[in-house]
N, C-alpha and C positions, 0 to 999 in steps of 0.2 A: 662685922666691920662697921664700925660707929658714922656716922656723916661725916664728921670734922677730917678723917682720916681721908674718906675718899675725896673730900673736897679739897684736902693738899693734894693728892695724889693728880687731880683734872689742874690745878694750877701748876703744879711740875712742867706736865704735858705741856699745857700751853705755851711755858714759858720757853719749853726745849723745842716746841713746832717754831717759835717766835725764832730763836738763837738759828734754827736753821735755815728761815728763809734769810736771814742776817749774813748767815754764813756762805748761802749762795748769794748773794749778790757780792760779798769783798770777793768770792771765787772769780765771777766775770770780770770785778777791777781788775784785779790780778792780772789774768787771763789778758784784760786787754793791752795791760802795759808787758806782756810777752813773758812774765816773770813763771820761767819753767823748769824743776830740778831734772836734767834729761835722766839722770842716772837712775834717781826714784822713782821716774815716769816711767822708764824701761824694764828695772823692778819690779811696780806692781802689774805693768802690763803681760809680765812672764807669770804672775801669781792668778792675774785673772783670766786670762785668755788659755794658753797652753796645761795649770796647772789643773782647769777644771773643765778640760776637754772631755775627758771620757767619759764624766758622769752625764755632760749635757747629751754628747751622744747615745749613750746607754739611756736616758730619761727620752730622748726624740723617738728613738727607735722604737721601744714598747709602747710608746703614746699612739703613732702611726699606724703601728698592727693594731692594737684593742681599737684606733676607730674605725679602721676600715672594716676589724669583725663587727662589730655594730653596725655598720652603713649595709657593707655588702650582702647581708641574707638580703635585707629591707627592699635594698635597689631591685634583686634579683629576681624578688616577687614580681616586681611593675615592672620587669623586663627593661630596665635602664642603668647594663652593665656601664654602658659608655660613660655614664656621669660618674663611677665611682671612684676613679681617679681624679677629675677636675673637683670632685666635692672635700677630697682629702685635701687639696693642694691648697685648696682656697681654706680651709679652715685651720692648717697649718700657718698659714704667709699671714693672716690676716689674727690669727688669736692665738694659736696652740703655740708656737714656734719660739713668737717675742713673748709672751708670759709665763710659759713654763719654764723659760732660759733664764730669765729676770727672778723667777721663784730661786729657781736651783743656786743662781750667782748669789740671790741676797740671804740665803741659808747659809751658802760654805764663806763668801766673801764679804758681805757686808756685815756679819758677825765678828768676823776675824780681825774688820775695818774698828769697830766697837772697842771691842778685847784688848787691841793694840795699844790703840789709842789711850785709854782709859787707863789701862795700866800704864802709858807713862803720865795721865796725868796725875793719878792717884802718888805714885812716885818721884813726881816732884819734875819730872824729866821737862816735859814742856816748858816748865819754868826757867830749867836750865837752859836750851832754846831761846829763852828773849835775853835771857846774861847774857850769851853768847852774840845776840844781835842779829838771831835768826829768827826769821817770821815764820809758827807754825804751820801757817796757812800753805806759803808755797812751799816749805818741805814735806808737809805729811799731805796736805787737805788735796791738792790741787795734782800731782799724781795719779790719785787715787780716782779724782773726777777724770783726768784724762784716760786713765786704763780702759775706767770702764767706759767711758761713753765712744770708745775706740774698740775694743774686744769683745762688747757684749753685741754689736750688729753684725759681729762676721761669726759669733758664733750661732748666734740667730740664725744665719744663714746656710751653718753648716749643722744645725739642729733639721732647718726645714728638710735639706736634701736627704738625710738620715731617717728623716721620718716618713719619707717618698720611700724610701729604700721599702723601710720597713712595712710601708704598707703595701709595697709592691711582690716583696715574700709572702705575706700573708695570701693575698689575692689569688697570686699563682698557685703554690702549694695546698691549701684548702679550698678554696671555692673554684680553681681549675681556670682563671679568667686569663684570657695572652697579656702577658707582659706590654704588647705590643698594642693593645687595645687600653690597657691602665696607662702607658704614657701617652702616648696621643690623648687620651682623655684630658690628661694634665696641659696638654700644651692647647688644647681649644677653652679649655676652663682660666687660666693663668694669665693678667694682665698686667704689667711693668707698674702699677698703679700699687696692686698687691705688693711688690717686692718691694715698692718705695717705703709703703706705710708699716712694714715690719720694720725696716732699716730706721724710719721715723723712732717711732713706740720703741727701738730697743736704745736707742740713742739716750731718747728722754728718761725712761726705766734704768737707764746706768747711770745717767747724774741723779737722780732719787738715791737708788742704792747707797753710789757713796757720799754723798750729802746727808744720808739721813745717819750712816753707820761713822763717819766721820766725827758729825754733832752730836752726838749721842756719845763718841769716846770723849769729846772736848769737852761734855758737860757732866764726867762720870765727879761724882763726890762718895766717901764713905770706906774707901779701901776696896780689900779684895769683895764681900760684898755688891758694892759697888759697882766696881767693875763687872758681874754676873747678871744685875737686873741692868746693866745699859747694854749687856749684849741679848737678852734678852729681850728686851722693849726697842731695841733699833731694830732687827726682823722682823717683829710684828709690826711695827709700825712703818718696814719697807715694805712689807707684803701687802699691807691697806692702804698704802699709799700709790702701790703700783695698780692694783685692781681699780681704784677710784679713777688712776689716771686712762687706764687703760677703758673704761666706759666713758669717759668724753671723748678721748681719740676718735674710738671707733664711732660715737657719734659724727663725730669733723670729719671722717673720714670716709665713709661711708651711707651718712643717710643723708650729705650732699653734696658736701665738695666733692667728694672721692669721685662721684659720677660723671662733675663737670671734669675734673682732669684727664678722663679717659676719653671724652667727648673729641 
């Protein structure tokens, strides 16, 4: 691959990181003058929320058991069955939970966001959309920011408990530890601080998602093509974008503020 090629290929980038943060800010205009399609918001909220229930449940569940099998010989050596639940809880609520939900969303969803998009604008459709006097933005863009920064925290939440489950099967059935001891563990390990800063992290991880998979359909050029590298380069480029986000969070949130909150 020659220079000149990759060197379009980093101004592309640029100009499509540029168009997104472009893109979120006309979102909060929007947003603030109330400008909301209910019916397309309630649409994509049944596409992200209820439609990719099971796989987030099925990806918590196996996440929960494999660490508890990791944790639990470890703990059992140092004779510190008690922590082995508080140590799942808190790495669920605090990392596993909101980023493994935000991966799974922005594989099935923020690709589909991409796809959609892209092909109507490769097809002229958006265009049709301003003849018509309709603003893209609050029919496709702004739904889609609502769905998920609304379905991605309570499936967050319904990942964590899933993955409590799951490491609570494990525990009991292999390593023989009371159920009754793995939860009590969780309820002395578990601070209202944790559950905020997942609901945080998956809030912000859902407008990433569809802000990145949005702009990336808005800026597809070249046909069908076209359309395959924007759904392509908006998952990768939601998945680095969330991991990036997600190590300053957890900086903010844990190596200071998070401490004085629970103070």
């Amino acid at each position: 691959m020659s220079s000149k090629t990759i060197d379009t290929k980093i101004q592309v980038w640029l100009e499509r990181l540029l168009s997104a943060l472009l893109l979120l800010g006309q979102v909060i205009v929007h947003l603030l003058h109330g400008k909301i399609n209910r019916r397309n918001t309630l649409e994509q909220m049944s596409i992200v929320g209820p439609d990719s229930l099971a796989i987030a449940l099925v990806t918590a569940a196996f996440v929960g058991a494999v660490f508890t099998i990791q944790v639990a010989r470890e703990f059992l050596n140092f004779g510190a069955v008690q922590a082995i639940g508080g140590v799942l809880v808190l790495a669920l609520s605090r990392e596993l939970a909101p980023v493994l939900t935000a991966v799974v969303i922005a594989a099935r969803v923020g690709s589909a966001f991409a796809a959609e998009i892209g092909t109507m604008k490769v097809t002229e459709q958006i265009d049709a959309l301003y003849i018509l006097k309709s603003d893209p933005i609050d029919y496709l863009v702004i739904p889609r920011v609502i769905a998920c920064c609304v379905m991605l925290p309570i499936l967050t939440m319904i990942s964590l408990i899933m993955g409590s489950i799951g490491g609570i099967f494990v525990a009991s059935t292999i390593y023989n530890i009371s159920q009754t001891t793995f939860i009590e563990s969780i309820q002395d390990f578990l601070q209202i601080w944790d559950l905020i800063s997942a609901l945080v992290k998956a809030v912000i991880f859902g407008a990433l998602i569809a802000i990145i998979g949005c702009n990336w359909g808005l800026t597809t050029t070249g046909g069908a093509k076209g359309v395959g590298q924007s759904t392509t380069t908006a998952v990768v480029m939601a998945l680095i974008a969330i991991f990036i986000c997600n190590f300053f969070l957890s900086w903010l949130m844990f190596q200071g503020l998070g401490r004085q909150f629970l103070s």
